[in-house]
C-alpha positions as CSV (number, residue, x, y, z in Angstrom):
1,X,0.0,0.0,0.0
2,X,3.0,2.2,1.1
3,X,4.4,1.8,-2.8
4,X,0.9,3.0,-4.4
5,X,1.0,6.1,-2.6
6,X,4.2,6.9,-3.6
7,X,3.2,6.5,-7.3
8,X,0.3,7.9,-6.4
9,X,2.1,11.5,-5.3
10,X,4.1,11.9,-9.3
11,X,0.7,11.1,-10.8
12,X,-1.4,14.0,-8.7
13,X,2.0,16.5,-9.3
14,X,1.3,15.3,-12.5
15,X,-2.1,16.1,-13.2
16,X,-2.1,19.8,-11.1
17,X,1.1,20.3,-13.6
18,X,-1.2,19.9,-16.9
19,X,-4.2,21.8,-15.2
20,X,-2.2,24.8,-14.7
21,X,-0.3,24.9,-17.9
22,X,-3.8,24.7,-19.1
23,X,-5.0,27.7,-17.3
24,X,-1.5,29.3,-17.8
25,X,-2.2,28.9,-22.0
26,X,-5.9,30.1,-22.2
27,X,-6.3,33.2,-24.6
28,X,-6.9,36.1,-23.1
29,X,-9.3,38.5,-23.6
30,X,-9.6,41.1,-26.5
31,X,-9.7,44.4,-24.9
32,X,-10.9,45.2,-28.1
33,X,-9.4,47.9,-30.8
34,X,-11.9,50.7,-30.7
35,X,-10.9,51.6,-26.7
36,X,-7.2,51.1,-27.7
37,X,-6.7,53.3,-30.9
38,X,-9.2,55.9,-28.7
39,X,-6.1,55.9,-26.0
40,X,-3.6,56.1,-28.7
41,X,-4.9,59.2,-30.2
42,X,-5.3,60.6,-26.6
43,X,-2.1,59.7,-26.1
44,X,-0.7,61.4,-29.3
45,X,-2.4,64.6,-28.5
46,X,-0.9,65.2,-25.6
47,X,2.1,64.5,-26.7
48,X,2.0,66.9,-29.6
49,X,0.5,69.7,-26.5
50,X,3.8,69.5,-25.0
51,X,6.1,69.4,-27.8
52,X,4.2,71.1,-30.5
53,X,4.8,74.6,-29.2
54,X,8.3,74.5,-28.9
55,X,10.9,74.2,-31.9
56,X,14.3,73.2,-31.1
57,X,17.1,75.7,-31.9
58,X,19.2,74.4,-35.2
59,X,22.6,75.4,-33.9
60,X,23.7,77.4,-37.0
C-alpha cells in the first residue's frame, strides 16, 4: 500500500502540472481595438501639446 501512494504522489503533481499549464495557455481576452486606438490618439495629442509649441534651436 505504502508503494501505491508513492506512485500515487508523481501522478497527482502530474495532473495539477497539466491543469495549470492549461490555465496558464488560455487566450486572453480582447480588450478590443476601438478603446485602444481611442487611448492612442489621446495619447498622441498630448504628446504633440507639450512638444508642439516648442521648436528646437538648429545650432547654425
Amino acid at each position: 500500500m505504502a508503494a501505491l501512494a508513492w506512485l500515487g504522489i508523481p501522478v497527482v503533481a502530474g495532473v495539477i502540472a497539466v491543469l495549470w499549464a492549461a490555465w496558464a495557455a488560455r487566450p486572453r481576452r480582447a480588450t478590443g481595438d476601438g478603446a485602444s486606438l481611442a487611448e492612442h490618439e489621446r495619447f498622441l495629442a498630448a504628446m504633440e501639446r507639450s512638444t508642439g509649441s516648442h521648436r528646437v534651436p538648429d545650432g547654425h
